[in-house]
N, C-alpha and C positions, 0 to 999 in steps of 0.2 A: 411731574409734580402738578396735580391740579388744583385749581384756584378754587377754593371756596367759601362760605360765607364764615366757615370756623377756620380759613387760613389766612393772615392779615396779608396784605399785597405787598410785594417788592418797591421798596423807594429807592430810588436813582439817586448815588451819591456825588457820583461823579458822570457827569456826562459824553466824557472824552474831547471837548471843543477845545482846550487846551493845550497847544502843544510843548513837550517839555524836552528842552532842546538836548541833542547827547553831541550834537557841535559839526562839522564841516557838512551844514545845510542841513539835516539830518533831525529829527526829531520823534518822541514816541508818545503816545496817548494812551488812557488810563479811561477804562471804562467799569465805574462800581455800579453796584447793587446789592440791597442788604435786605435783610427781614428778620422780624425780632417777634418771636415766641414766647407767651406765656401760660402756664398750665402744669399739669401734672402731669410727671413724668416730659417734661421737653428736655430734661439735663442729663437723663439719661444715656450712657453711651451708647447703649445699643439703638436708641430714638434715633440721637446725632447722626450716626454710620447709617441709619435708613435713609434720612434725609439728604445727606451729601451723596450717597449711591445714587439716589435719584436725580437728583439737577445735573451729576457726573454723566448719569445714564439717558436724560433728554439731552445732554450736549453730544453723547455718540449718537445717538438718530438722527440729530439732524445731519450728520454726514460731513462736516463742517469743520467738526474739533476730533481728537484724536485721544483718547483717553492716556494717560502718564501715569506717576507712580502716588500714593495714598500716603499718608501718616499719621499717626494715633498718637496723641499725650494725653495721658490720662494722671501725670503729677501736676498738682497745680489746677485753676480750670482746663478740664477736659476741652481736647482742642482735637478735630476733626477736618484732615486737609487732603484734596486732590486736585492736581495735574491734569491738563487738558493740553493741547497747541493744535495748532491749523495753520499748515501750510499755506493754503487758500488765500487767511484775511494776513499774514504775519502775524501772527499773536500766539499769546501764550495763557491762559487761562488759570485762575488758582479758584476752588470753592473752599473756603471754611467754614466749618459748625464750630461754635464753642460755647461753651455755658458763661453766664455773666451775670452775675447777679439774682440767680435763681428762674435767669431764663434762656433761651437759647437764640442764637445770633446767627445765620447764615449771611455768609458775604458771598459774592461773586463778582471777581476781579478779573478785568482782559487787559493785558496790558501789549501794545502791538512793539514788532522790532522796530527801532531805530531804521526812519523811512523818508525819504529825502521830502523836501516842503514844498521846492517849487516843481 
């Protein structure tokens, strides 16, 4: 996905410095990022499913994440979701596109396993 002056930049929602305890020493971290689309035609499904292809598709290059299974809702706002994990960092990855408002919303969420703190 390249950045450019007609693509608004990714804002960090979540940093991941947080650890969220799952209990005997053990904790796991949450890493967001989101971008909010406005324009013609971003609510369209087939836009969505290009979009999510794509950050799906820079996370298999980098070699890093492992691509997983997709899912489509199309009752309700339109909602666009794929599966990622990596062995590598422990994590597990979610992208979603959905429509919101008459505009479109991609997230990208790493959430790591349950990984000891000290």
């Amino acid at each position: 996905m390249a950045q450019n002056e007609l693509t608004p930049p990714f804002t960090v929602t979540s940093d991941g410095s947080k650890d969220i305890s799952c209990g005997k020493g053990k904790a796991r971290r949450v890493y967001t990022t989101m971008q909010r689309r406005t324009g013609k035609g971003v609510t369209d499904p087939g836009f969505m499913l290009g979009e999510v292809e794509s950050l799906a598709g820079f996370l298999d290059q980098s070699k890093v994440y492992v691509p997983g299974s997709r899912t489509e809702k199309d009752q309700g706002p339109v909602t666009v979701s794929e599966k990622a994990t990596s062995s590598r960092h422990h994590a597990r990855a979610l992208i979603t596109g959905k429509a919101d408002s008459g505009a479109f919303v991609l997230v990208l969420e790493s959430t790591t396993d349950c990984l000891r703190t000290s």
